[in-house]
N, C-alpha and C positions, 0 to 999 in steps of 0.2 A: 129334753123331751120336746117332739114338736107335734102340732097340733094342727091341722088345717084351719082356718077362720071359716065359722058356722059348723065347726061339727060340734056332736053333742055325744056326750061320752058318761059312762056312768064310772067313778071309783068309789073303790072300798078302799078305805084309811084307816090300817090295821095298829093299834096300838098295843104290843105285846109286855109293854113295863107295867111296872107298881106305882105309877101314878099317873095321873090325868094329863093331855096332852093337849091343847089348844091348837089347832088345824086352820091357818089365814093364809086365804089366796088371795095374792093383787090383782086388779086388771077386770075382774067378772065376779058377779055372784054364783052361788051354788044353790040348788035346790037340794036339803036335806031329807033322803027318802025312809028313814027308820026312828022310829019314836024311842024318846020321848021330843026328840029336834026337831020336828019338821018343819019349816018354811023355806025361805028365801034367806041367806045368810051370806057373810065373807068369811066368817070365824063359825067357828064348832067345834063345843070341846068332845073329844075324842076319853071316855074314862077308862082306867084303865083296864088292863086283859078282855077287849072289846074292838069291834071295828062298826064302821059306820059309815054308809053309803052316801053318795052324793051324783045329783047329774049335773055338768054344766056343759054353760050353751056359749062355746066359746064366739064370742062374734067383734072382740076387741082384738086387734091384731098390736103384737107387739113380742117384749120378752117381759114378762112376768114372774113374782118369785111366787113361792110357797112353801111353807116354813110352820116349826111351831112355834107360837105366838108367844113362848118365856123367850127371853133373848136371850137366855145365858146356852137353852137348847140349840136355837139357829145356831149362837155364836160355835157349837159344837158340834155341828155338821147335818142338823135335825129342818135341812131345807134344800130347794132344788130350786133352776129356773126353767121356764117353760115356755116355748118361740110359739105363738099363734102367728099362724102365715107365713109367709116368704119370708125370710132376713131379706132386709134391704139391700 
């Protein structure tokens, strides 16, 4: 996925299993827009058969992951990485 540096995007992070799923992006915070989360966050648990919105304000240029925050999930394919701006 790539992302311009300074845009600002809204995602839904749909968790359709039977358990809870912790939601950590590197690189920027997230503003969480749906209660009972709302602030400024890197992590959000995501409970399950729910989704839960976020806007972020990409303005750190790089490659970034995001993942769910059990490792045994990342280690299971449960993460993506994400280019803010130009590849170098």
């Amino acid at each position: 996925m790539v992302v311009g540096t300074g845009d600002v995007e809204v995602w839904e992070i749909v968790n359709d299993a039977e358990m809870d799923h912790p939601f950590h992006l590197h690189g920027t915070f997230f503003q969480v827009l749906d209660q009972p989360h709302l602030g400024w966050k890197d992590t959000v648990n995501v409970p399950k058969k729910s989704t839960v919105r976020i806007a972020v304000d990409f303005d750190n240029p790089g490659l970034w992951m995001y993942h769910c925050h059990i490792l045994e999930h990342a280690e299971r394919g449960m993460m993506g990485v994400l280019q803010v701006g130009q590849a170098p």
